[in-house]
N, C-alpha and C positions, 0 to 999 in steps of 0.2 A: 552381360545384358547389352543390346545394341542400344543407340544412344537416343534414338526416340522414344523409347519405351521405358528410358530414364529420365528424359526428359517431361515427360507425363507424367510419371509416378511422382517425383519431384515437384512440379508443380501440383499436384495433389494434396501435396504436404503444406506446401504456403498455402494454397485454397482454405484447406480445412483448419490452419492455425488463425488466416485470417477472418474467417468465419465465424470461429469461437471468440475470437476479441471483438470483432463486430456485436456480437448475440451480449456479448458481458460489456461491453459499452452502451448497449439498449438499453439493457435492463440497470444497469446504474444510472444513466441520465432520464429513466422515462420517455424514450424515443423512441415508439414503437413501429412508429410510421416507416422506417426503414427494415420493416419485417420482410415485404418482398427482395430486396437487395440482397441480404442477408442472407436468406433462401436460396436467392438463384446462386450465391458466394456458396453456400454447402453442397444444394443438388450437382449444380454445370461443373463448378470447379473442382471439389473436392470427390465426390462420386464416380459422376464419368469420364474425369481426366484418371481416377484408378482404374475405372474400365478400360480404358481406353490402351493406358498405359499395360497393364495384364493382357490383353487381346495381342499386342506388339512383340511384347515378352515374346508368348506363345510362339508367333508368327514373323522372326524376324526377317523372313523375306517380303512377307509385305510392309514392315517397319524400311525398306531399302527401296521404297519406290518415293518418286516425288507425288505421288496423289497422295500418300501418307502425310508426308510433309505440307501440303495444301489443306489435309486435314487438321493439321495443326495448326497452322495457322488462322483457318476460320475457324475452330474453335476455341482457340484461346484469346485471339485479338476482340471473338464476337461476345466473350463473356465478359472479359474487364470493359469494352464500351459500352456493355448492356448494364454492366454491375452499377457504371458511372452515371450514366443516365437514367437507371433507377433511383441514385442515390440522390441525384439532383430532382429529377419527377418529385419525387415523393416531401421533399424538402420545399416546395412549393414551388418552385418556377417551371412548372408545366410548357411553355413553350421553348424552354431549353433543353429538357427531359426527353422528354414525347421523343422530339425527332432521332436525339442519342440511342435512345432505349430503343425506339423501331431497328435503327441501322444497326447496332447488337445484336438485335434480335434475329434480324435477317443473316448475319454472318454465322449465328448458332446453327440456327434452321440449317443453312448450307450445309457445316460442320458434322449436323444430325445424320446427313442425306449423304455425305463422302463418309461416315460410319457405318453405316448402313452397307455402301458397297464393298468396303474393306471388310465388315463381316460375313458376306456373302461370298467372297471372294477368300476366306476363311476358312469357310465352311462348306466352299465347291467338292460334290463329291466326284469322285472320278468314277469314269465306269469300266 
């Protein structure tokens, strides 16, 4: 397996462990308000870093380019700053949230839209 596509599956794994002790730290202390963080910790990280990480797999000549690498990077820097500034949004200091959780957000998006080309690029047929 080439090493980005271990590298995503991998982190897949911490996402989705961290996830589940997130979700079992809620529901023991009654803190339900960090349900969106939580969320975006199971969808972004645990989900479609296994997509992501499966698509590479498949594809290790596109797992050897550096736009792959870029994708990585904005996806995964954009989901733990988003995770963090949901964590704090939501915990009430809203002017420290807000802007964390936009700048996450916006590095996701990018991450979304270099996924997008890497499937495309995929899934180019020849003629």
């Amino acid at each position: 397996m080439n090493a980005l596509a271990a590298f995503h599956l991998r982190a897949a794994a911490i996402y989705v462990a961290l996830g589940m002790a997130a979700g079992i730290a809620m529901a023991a202390s009654q803190h339900f308000e960090y349900g969106p963080a939580h969320g975006h910790l199971n969808l972004l990280g645990f989900a479609s870093s296994a997509i992501y990480g499966l698509v590479l797999k498949d594809r290790p000549d596109l797992a050897a380019t550096r736009f792959a690498v870029a994708h990585a990077i904005l996806a995964h820097l954009g989901l733990v700053v988003m995770t963090i500034g949901l964590t704090i949004l939501f915990s009430g200091d809203v002017a420290t949230g807000e802007p964390v959780a936009k700048a996450g957000s916006v590095l996701v998006l990018l991450g979304g839209l270099a996924f997008i080309k890497l499937v495309f690029a995929a899934t180019r047929r020849s003629i």
